[in-house]
VOPAGU-2260 file (C-alpha; in pm, 1 decimal, decimal comma):
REM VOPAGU-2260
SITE   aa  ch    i         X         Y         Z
SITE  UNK   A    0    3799,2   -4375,5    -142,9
SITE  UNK   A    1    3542,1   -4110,8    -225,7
SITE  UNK   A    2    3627,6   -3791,0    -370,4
SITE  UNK   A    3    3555,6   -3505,2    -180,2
SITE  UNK   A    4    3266,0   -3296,5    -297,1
SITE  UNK   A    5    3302,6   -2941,1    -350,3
SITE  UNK   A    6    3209,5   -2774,2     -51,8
SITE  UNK   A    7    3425,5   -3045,4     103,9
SITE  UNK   A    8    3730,9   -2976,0     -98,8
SITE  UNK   A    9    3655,5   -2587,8     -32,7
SITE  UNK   A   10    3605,8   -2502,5     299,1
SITE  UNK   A   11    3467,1   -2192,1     298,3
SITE  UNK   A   12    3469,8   -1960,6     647,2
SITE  UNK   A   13    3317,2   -1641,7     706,6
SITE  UNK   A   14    3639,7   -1420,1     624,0
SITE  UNK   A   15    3711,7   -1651,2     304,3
SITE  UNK   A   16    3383,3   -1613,9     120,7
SITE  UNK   A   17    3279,1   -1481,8    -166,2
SITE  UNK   A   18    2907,4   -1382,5     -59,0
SITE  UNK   A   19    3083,0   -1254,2     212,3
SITE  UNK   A   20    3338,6   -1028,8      44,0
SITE  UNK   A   21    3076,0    -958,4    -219,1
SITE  UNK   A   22    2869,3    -817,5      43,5
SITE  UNK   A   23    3103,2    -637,2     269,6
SITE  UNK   A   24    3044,6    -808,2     546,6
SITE  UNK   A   25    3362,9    -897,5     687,7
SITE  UNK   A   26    3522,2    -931,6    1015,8
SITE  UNK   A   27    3215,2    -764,3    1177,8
SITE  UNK   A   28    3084,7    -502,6     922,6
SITE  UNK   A   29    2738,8    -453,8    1017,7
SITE  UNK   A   30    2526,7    -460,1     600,8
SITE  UNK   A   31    2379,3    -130,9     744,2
SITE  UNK   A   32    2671,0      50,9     791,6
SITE  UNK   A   33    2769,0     148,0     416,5
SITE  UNK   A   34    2359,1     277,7     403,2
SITE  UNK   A   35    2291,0     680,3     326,8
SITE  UNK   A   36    2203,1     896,2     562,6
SITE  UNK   A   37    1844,1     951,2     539,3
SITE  UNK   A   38    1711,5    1283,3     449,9
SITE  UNK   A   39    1551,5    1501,0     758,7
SITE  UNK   A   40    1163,7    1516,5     696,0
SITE  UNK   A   41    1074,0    1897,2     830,4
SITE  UNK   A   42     795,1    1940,0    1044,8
SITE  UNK   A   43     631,4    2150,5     770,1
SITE  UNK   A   44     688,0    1903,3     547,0
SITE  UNK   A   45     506,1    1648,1     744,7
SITE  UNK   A   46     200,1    1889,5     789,0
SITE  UNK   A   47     172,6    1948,2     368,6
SITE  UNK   A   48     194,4    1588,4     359,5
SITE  UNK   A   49     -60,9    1475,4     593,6
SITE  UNK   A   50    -302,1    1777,6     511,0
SITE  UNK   A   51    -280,7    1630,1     179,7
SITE  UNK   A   52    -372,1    1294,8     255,9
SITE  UNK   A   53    -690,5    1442,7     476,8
SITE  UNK   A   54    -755,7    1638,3     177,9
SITE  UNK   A   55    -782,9    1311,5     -27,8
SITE  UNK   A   56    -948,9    1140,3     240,1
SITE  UNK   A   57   -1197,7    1374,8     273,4
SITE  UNK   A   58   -1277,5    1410,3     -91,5
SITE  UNK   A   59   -1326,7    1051,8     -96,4
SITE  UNK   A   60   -1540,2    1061,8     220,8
SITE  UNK   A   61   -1749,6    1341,2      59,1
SITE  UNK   A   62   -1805,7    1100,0    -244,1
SITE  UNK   A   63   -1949,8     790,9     -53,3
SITE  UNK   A   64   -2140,5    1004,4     139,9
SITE  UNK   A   65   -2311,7    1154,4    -172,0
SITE  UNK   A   66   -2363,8     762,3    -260,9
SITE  UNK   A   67   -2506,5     693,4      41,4
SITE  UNK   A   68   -2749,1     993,6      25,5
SITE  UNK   A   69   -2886,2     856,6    -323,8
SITE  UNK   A   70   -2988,4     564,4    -175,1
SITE  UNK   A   71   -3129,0     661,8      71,4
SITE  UNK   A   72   -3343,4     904,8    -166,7
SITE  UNK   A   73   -3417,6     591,7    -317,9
SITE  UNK   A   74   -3531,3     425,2     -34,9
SITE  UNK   A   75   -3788,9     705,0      62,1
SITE  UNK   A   76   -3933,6     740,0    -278,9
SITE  UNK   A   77   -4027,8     346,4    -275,0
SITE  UNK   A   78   -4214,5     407,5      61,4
SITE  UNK   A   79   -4383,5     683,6     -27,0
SITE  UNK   A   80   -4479,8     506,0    -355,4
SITE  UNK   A   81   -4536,0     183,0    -196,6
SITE  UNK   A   82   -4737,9     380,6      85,9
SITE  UNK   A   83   -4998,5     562,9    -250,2
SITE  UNK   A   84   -5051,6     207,8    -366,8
SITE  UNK   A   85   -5195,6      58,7       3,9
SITE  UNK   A   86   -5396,7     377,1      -1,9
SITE  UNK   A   87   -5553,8     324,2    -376,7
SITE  UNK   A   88   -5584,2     -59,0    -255,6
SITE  UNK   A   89   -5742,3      -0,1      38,7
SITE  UNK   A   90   -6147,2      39,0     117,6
SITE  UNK   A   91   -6066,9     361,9     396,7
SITE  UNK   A   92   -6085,6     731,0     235,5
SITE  UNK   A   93   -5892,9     954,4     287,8
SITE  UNK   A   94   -6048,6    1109,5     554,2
SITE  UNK   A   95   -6046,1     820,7     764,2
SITE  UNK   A   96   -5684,1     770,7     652,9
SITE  UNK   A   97   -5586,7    1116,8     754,0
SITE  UNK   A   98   -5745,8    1073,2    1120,0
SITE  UNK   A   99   -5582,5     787,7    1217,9
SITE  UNK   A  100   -5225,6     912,5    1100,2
SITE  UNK   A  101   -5311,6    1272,7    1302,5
SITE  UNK   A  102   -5427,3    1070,9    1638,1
SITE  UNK   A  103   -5146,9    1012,9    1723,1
């Protein structure tokens, strides 16, 4: 005959465990019970809170949009410089130049 194994030899039930007892969870007891009562979050306290986080949003916010402006900057200063070089390139003056951009 085979010995039994371990888990065989000790049969272990819900009441009889040590997990079980180690935990507190017998005959019923709900893990949650033995929990602290949360604190009570005033509704002050949730306005600082969330003004703060728009504060920080908005700082951040401010910052990209201050990136965003830059490049843009960027972008208009190419134009304009790529817009002097076709006008140095090209055979028109700037007379002719200047009445076509006015007729319309």
């Amino acid at each position: 005959m085979q010995e039994p194994t371990i888990w065989e030899a000790k049969k272990f039930t819900a009441d009889s465990s040590p997990l079980y007892r180690e935990r507190g969870l017998l005959r019923g007891e709900d893990k949650h019970s033995k929990t602290k009562a949360r604190r009570v979050i005033t509704i002050e306290e949730k306005i600082e809170r969330q003004s703060a986080e728009v504060a920080k949003v908005k700082k951040k916010y401010d910052e990209e949009l201050d990136k965003l402006n830059i490049i843009l900057e960027k972008k208009k200063e190419m134009k304009s410089k790529e817009l002097l070089e076709a006008f140095s390139k090209s055979s028109r003056t700037y007379t002719e130049i200047m009445n076509f951009l006015k007729s319309k």
